[in-house]
N, C-alpha and C positions, 0 to 999 in steps of 0.2 A: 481389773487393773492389776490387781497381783500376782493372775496368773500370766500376762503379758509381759511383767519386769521379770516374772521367774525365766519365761521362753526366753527375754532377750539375752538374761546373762548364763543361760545356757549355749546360747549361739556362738559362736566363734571367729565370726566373720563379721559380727556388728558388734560393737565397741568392744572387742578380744581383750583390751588391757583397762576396760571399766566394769565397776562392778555399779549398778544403779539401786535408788534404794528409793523409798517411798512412805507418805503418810498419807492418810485417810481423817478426814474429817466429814463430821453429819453435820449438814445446813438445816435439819430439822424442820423443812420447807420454813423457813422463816428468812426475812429480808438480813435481821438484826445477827442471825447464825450466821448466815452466810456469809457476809463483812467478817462476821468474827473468825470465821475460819479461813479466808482467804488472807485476813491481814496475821494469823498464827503462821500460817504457809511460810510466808514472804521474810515474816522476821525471824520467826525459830524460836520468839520469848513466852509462850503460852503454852500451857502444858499441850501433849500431843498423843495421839495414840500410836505408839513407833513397832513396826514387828517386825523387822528385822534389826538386832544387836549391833550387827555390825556397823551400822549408822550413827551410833551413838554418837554425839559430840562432833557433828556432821554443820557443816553451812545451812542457810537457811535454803532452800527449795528453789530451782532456777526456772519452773516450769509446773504450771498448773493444768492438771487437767479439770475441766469443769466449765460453772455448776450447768445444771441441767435445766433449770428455768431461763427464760428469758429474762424476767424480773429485775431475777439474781445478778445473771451476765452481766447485763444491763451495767448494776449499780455496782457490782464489783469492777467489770474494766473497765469505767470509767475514772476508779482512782488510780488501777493498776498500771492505766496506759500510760497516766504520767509519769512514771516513772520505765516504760515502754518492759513490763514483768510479762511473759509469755504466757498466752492462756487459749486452751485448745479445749472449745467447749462439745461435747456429745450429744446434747439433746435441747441446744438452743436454737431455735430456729428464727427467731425474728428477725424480719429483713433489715431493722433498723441498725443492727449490729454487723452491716456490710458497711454502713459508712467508718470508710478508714480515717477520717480527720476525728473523728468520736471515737474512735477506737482502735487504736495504729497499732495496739499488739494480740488484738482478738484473733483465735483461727475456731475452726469449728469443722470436724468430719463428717457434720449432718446438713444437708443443704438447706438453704434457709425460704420462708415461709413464699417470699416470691417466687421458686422456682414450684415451691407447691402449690400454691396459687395458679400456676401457669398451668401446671398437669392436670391439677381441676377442669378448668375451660377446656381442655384440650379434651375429656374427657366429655363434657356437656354440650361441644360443638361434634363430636360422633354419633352422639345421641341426638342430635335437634333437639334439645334442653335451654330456650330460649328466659324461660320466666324460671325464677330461680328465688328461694329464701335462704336468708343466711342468720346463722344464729353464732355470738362469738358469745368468749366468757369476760369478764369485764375486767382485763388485765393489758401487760403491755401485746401479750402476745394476741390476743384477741382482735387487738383496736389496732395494729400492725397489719395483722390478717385482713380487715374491713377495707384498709385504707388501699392495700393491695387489688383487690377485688375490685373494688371500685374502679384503679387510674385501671385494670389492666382491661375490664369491660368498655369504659369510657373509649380506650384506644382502638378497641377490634370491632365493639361493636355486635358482638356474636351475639351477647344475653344480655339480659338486665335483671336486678336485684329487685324483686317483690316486695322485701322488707330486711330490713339487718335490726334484729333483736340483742341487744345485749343481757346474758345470764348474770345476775349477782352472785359473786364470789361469795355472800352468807346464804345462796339457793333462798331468800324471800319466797315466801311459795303462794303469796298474789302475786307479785311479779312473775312468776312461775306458770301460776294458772291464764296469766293475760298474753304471757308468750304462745302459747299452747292454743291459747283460743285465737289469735291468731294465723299461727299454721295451720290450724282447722279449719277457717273459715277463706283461708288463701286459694287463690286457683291456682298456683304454685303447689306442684307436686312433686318437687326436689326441696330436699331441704339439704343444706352441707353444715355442719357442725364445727367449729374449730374450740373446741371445749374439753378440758383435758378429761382424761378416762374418771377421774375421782368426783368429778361433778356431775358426767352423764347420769349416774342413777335416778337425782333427785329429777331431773327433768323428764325422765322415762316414767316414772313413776308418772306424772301428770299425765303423759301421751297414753297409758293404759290405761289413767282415772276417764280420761273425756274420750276415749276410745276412737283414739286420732289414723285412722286408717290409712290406707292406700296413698303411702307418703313413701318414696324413694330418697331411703338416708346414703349422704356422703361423708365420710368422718375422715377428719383431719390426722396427718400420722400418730396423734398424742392417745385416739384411745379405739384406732384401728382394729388392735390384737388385744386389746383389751379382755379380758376375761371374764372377769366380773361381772360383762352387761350380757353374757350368752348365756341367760336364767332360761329358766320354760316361759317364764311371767312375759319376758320381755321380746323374746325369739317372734312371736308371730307379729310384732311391729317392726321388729330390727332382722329379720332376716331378708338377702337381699341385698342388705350392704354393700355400696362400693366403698372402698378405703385407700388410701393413702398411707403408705408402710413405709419407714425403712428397712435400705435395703439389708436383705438377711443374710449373715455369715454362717459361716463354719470352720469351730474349733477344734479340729477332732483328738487335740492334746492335753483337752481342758480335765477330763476325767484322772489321769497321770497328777497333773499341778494340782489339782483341788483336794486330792489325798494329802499334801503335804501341810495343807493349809485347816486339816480337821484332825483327830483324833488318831484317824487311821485306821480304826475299826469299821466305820463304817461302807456297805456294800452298796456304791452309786448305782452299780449295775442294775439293782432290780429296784432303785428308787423310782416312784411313777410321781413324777411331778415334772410340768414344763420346765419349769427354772432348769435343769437340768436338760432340757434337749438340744445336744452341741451343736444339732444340723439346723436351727430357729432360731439362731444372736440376731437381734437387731439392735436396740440402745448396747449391751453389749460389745457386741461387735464395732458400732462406734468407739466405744471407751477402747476398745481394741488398740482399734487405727492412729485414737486421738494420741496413744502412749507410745507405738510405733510411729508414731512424725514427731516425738520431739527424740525419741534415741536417733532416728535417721541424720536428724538437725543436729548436735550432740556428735554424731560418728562424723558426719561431713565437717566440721567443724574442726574435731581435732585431722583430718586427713591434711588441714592447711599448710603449703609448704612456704616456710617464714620468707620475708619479700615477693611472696607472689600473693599473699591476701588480700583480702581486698577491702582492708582498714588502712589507718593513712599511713603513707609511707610502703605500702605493699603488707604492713604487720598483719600477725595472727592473734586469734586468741586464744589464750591459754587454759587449759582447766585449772587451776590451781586461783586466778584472776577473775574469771567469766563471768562476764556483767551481761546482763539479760537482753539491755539490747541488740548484742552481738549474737544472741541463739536464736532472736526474731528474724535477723537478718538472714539465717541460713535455714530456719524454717518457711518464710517467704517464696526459698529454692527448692526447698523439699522433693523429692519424687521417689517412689517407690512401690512397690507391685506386694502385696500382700498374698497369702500361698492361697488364698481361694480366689485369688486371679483380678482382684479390683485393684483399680492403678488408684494412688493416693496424690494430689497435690493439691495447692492450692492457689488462687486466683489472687487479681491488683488486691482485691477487698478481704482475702483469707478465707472464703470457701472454697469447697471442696465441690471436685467434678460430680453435678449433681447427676443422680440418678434414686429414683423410687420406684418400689416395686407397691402394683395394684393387687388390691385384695379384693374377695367377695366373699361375703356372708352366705355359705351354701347349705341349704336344709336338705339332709341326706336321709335316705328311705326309711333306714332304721330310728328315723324319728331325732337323731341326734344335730348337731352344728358343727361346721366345719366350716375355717378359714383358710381361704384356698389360693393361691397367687392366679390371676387371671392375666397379667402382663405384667411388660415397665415402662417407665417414662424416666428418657435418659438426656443429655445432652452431650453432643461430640462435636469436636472442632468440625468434622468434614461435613456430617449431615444434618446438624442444628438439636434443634429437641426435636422427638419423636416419641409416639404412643405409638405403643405395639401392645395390641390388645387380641385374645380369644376368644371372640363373642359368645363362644360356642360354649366357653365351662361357667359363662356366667349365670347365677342360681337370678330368676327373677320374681319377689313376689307378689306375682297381679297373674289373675288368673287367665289371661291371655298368655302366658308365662316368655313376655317381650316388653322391651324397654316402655316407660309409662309415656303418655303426653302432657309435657308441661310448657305451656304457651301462654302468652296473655294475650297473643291476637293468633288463630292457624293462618298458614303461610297462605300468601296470595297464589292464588296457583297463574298458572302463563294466559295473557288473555286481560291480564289487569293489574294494576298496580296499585304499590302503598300508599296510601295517604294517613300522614301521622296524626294522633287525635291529640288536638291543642292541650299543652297542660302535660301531658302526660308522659311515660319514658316511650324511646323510641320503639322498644319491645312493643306497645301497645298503638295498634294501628286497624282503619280500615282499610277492605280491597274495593278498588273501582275501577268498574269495567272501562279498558281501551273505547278512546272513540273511534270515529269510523274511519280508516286509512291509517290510523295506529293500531301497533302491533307492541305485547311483550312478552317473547319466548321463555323468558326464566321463572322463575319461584322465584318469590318476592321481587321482583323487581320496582326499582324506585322512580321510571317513569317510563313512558311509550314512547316508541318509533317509529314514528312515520314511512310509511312505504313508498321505496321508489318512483316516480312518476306513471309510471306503464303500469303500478301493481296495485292490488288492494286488500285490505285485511281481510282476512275466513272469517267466517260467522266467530268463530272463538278466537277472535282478534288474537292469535297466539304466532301466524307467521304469514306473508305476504302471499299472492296469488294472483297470478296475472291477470290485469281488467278482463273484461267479458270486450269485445269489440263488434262494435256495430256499426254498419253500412247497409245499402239496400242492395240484398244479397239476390241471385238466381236464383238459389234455394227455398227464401221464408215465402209466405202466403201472399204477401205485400207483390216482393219481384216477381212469383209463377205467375199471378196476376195481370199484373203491366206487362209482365213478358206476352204473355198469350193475347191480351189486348192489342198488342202491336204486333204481332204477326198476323194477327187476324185484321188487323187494317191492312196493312201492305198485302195480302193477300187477297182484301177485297178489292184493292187497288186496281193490283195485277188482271182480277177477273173483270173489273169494268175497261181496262187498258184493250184487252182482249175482245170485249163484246166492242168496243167502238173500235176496233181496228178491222172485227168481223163485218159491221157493219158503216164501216169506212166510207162506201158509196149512197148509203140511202140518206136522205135529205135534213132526218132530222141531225145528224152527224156533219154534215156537210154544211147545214147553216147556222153550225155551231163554233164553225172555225178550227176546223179538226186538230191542226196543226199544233194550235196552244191549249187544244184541251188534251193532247199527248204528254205534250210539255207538264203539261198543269200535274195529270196521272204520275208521272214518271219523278216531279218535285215530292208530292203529295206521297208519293212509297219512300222516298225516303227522310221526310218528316216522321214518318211511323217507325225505319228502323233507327234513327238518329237516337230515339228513344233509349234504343237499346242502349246506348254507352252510359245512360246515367245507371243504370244498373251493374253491380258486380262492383268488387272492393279498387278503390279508386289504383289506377297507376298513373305515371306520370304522362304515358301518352295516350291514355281516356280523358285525363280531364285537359290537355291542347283540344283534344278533338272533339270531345263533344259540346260545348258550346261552339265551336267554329263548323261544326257541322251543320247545329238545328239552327247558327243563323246563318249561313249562306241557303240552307233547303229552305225557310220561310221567306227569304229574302225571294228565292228564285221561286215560290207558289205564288207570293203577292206579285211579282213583277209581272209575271202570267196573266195573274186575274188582274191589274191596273191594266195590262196593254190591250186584255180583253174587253174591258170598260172601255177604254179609247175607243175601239174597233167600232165597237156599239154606237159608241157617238158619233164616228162620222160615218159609220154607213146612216144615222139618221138623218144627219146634216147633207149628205150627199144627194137625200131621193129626196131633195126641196130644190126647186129651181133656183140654178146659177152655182149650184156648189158642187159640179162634179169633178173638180181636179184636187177635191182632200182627200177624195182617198188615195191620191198616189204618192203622199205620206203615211200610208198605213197601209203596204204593200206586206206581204210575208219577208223581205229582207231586211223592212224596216222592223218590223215586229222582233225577228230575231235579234238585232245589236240593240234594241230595246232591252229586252229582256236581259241580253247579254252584259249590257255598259251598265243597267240598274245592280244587277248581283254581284258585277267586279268590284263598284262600292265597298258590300258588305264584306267582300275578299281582302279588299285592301284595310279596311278595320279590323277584319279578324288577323292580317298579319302584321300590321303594326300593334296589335293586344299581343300575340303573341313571345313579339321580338324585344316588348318592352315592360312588360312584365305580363310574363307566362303563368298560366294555373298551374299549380303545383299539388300533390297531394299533401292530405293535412292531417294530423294525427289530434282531434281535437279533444281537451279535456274539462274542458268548461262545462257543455251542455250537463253531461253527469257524472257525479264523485268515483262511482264507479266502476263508470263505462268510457272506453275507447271510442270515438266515434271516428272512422275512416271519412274524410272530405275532400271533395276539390278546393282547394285555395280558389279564388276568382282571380286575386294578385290584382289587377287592377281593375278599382270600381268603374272608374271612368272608360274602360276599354267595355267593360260587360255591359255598360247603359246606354253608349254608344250602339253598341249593337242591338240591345232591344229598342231604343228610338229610333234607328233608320228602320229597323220591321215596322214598329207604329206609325211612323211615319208616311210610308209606302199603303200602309192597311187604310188608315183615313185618310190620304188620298181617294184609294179606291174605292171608300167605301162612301165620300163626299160624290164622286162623278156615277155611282152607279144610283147614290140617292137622285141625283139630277135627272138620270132617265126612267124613272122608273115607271113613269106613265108611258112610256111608250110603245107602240100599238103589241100586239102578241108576237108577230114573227122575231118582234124582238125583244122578249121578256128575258132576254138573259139579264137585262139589266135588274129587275126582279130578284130573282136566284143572286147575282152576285150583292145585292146590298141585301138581301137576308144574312148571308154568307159570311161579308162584313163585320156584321151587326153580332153577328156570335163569335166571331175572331176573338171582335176588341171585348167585348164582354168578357172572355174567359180570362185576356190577357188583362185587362184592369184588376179583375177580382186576382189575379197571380200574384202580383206584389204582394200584397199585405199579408196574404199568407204564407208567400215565400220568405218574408222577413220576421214573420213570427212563427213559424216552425223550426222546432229544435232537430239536430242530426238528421238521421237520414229522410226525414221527414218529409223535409225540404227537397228533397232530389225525389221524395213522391211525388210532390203538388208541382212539382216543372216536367214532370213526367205526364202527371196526368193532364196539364196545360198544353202539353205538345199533342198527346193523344185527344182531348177534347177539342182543338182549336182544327186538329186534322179528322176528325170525324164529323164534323159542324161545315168544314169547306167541302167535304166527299160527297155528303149526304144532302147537303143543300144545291150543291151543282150540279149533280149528276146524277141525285137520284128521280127528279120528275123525267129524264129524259132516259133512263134506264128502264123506268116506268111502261113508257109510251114503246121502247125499242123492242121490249120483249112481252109485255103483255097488251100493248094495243099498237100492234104493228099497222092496223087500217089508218091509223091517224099520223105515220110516218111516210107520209105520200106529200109530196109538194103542193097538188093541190088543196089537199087539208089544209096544209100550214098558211097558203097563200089567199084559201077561200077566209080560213079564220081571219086574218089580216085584210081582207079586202071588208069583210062585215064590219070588224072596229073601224077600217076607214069612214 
């Protein structure tokens, strides 16, 4: 302070025509001192300790710098403000002393405990420093500190508080040893300190007695630079340190003015003691700034041009007058730039643009300590607060030599989320895993998201993945299957088409009705390929066509074998006396618009199904959570039952009038063959329902596949293959007479 009012009234450009002057009182860290010396200040009536003469018989003081406790601040500007006495305190930081209704003439050039508070978190959210111990000392400043802590975690959410220990101000040393045991037994392996430097010993002393290890200390700016604690005793607990400093000036004038202020013999130059290192002010350097804002307030003050102030009337005020409120008023305006380049002012509440510089406890090769700046944490109108940190100079001691882990739950990783454990702070949680079709890409995250419709979660439920899709493909074992099954029917078709066209003219062919058993061949190939369409991934003109295909083709195979039946009957009816003009109802022209007017039927259903709701592809999600299942819509039930009951319908017809002849003699056993024929039709197509309705995805489009192919290998093989028999391997017995002698013996 003295060597500040020397610099200022050497200066000549700040108060040029003031000479300032100054007292000094010791508060003797006592509450009782410190009243006593701020109310000597204020009145001038109690003795005083005055070193400059020229002040003698001087007003009483218009401006205090001070005290250095919170405590103190506290109880002192609380009488001071009433009377609104200016007071710019250096080493008060409690945030409680921003409230301006409690303290309308407080200022302070050391930022106060909220914004170190702030810088803490900011430091413990770089680190993932979730689970945290806090230990205060049992003062205002302490229980300030706590309260802070608390609202500013409660609001972010970053960490939580393990424990908040309060230190007795008389160090009790059971209380002492129950702290300690404590942090020892915490899974919390950050501890942060707000305790000033003169009490740390006694609690160090415990953390060496119970030999409290691998503990990463924060210490609050009060005993950061502390010296006292960088023992050898204490170093292998405390080295490692992060800290919270103010920030550090430089006087580099101070050596010049302190000559004046001692003997004058003595050689600062080669004195080896910090107190002397002008490039390291930090409380200092506040008292610095605190004494340079009230000469600034003071100089701004007298520059007032009378009628243009800004007391009532436009007045000024005067030095010879100067009531205190009026220096608060232009201290509140305050601004100026100090030579080591930090701007001064101060806020609504009378702090000062905060910024702190970060420390670290570094244990250096030579075995020695060294406190090192590692960054700062500042706030500026344009970019907010920000930590700008070195990770790189910071000394760490774990012998992974990298920040420690203090968690009370490790982070969820992606794939599962938090679930908070009842009771307890949010910090402490379990992870559980996503379910199936939820997804959580982040760390920690606080619940799942469901994926898209079309998508599904990865085995590590951590991001979406498009379903798996399935239909009855030409590729899987299923569709090579039923594919080759149905070419190799149509293909045997083909070869029976062929051998009964080869033998087109021999008898057994001929009195078979060539005619409709061409027809029959030619329905019957493409009942086989019809097939094909239910296989391969549905489009919208596979699923028109293939029900509209396999029922006009069974429509047009049964219509074949009904008219064939007919045939059968009245040629039996005809070779009975009196009934030869039925068969000229059942000539070949009749047979053909038989066949033709029974299929148009199923044409006309199939294009009113069509026109009036059409199958559609269908993207189905039901059968599995999964899986896509590619489908034909049917679109309408009633169009698709329609069409399988006029088949059924048609079938047991046929298969009613072929039972009817079935005794009849051999040249005419086709009625035999066809109500075998029948009889397997409807058989496969009864058993088709039930397991086409209880078959999930493409299942379903197997068992009507293999319904088509079994009901068309069951009419191949029962029609045509005893006469394929006889045609190629017992050709003697495809002679008329055979056939007519057989037939003449059953007569």
């Amino acid at each position: 302070m003295a060597f500040a009012v020397t610099e200022i009234n050497r200066n000549r450009s700040l108060l040029p025509r003031v000479t300032l002057g100054y007292r000094i009182y010791d508060t003797c860290h006592t509450l009782r001192g410190a009243f006593n010396a701020a109310l000597s200040l204020v009145s001038g009536r109690e003795g005083r300790f005055q070193l400059d003469e020229a002040c003698a018989g001087s007003p009483p003081v218009i401006g205090i710098v001070g005290a250095d406790s919170s405590t103190h601040s506290i109880a002192i500007s609380s009488v001071l403000g009433l009377y609104r006495e200016p007071q710019v305190s250096y080493y008060s930081t409690c945030s409680c002393l921003s409230d301006r209704h409690r303290f309308p003439s407080f200022f302070r050039t050391i930022p106060s405990d909220a914004f170190q508070v702030r810088a803490m978190l900011q430091i413990i959210r770089r680190f993932g420093w979730t689970w945290v111990g806090l230990v205060i000392l049992n003062n205002d400043y302490g229980h300030h500190a706590a309260r802070s802590f608390q609202a500013d975690l409660a609001r972010s959410g970053l960490a939580c508080l393990a424990y908040v220990e309060v230190l007795p101000m008389d160090s009790d040393p059971a209380e002492v040893r129950r702290i300690v045991s404590v942090m020892k037994t915490s899974a919390a392996r950050v501890v942060i300190a707000f305790v000033f430097g003169s009490r740390m010993p006694k609690l160090m002393e415990e953390v060496v007695r119970q030999n409290v290890t691998g503990l990463q200390w924060m210490a609050s700016e009060s005993w950061t630079t502390n010296t006292g604690l960088q023992t050898a005793r204490f170093m292998p607990y405390l080295r490692g340190t992060l800290g919270i400093a103010i920030r550090r000036g430089e006087m580099p004038e101070w050596v010049d003015a302190g000559g004046g202020l001692c003997t004058g013999r003595e050689d600062l130059g080669t004195a080896e003691t910090n107190l002397l290192d002008v490039s390291d002010f930090r409380p200092e350097y506040n008292v610095y700034k605190a004494v340079y804002a009230l000469a600034h307030a003071l100089h701004d003050m007298l520059q007032c041009a009378p009628g243009r102030g800004p007391f009532t009337g436009g007045s000024c005020a005067r030095l010879q007058t100067i009531q205190p409120w009026q220096l608060v008023h232009y201290l509140e305006k305050v601004s100026f730039t100090t030579s080591f380049g930090d701007h001064v002012s101060f806020d609504e509440n009378g702090d000062p643009l905060p910024i702190y510089d970060v420390m670290n406890w570094a244990w250096l090769p030579d075995g020695t300590m060294a406190v090192h700046n590692v960054g700062v944490v500042k706030k500026s109108a344009s970019a907010g607060e920000q930590l700008i940190l070195d990770e790189n100079r910071i000394f760490w001691n774990f012998e992974s030599k990298k920040p420690p882990l203090s968690v009370c739950s490790e982070s969820c990783a992606p794939g599962t989320r938090v679930a908070r454990r009842k009771g307890e702070p949010v910090c402490c949680f379990d992870c559980i895993a996503c379910s199936e079709g939820e997804i959580s890409n982040q760390t920690d995250s606080t619940d799942c998201i469901g994926c898209p419709e079309d998508f599904w979660s990865s085995p590590q439920r951590d991001h979406c993945v498009p379903k798996s899709v399935e239909f009855l493909s030409f590729h899987d074992a299923l569709g090579i299957s039923l594919t080759t099954i149905s070419l190799l029917g149509t293909l045997i078709c083909a070869i029976v088409l062929g051998i009964f066209i080869y033998h087109r003219d021999t008898p057994m062919v001929r009195a078979n009705n060539s005619e409709l058993s061409f027809q029959l061949l030619l329905s019957l190939k493409l009942c086989f390929l019809c097939s094909l369409l239910f296989i391969g991934r549905p489009q919208l003109w596979t699923c028109q066509l293939r029900h509209a295909a396999f029922g006009i083709s069974f429509v047009l195979c049964v219509s074949c074998i009904l008219v064939k039946t007919m045939v059968v009957l009245a040629v039996f009816k005809a070779s009975k006396p009196g009934s030869g003009d039925i068969l000229k109802w059942f000539g070949v022209m009749q047979q053909r618009t038989t066949v033709l007017a029974l299929t148009s039927i199923q044409a006309i259903i199939c294009a009113a199904w069509l026109v009036s709701a059409s199958p559609t592809p269908h993207k189905n999600t039901k059968y599995y959570s999964d899986k896509i299942v590619y489908e034909c819509n049917v679109g309408s039930t009633v169009g698709f039952s329609m069409l399988l009951g006029y088949i059924g319908l048609l079938a047991l017809l046929s298969f009613v009038l072929a039972f009817m002849a079935r005794n009849l003699p051999d040249n005419f056993n086709e009625a035999k063959l066809i109500t075998f024929s029948m009889l397997i039709f409807c058989a496969v197509w009864i058993a088709f329902i039930p397991a086409y309705i209880s078959s999930p995805g493409k299942y379903a489009d197997v068992v009507e596949v293999f319904a088509i192919l079994a009901s068309s290998f069951g009419l191949l093989v029962a029609l045509f293959g005893p006469k394929c028999y006889i045609i190629l391997l017992k050709p003697e017995r495809n002679t008329k007479k055979s056939i007519m002698g057989r037939s003449a013996t059953k007569t």
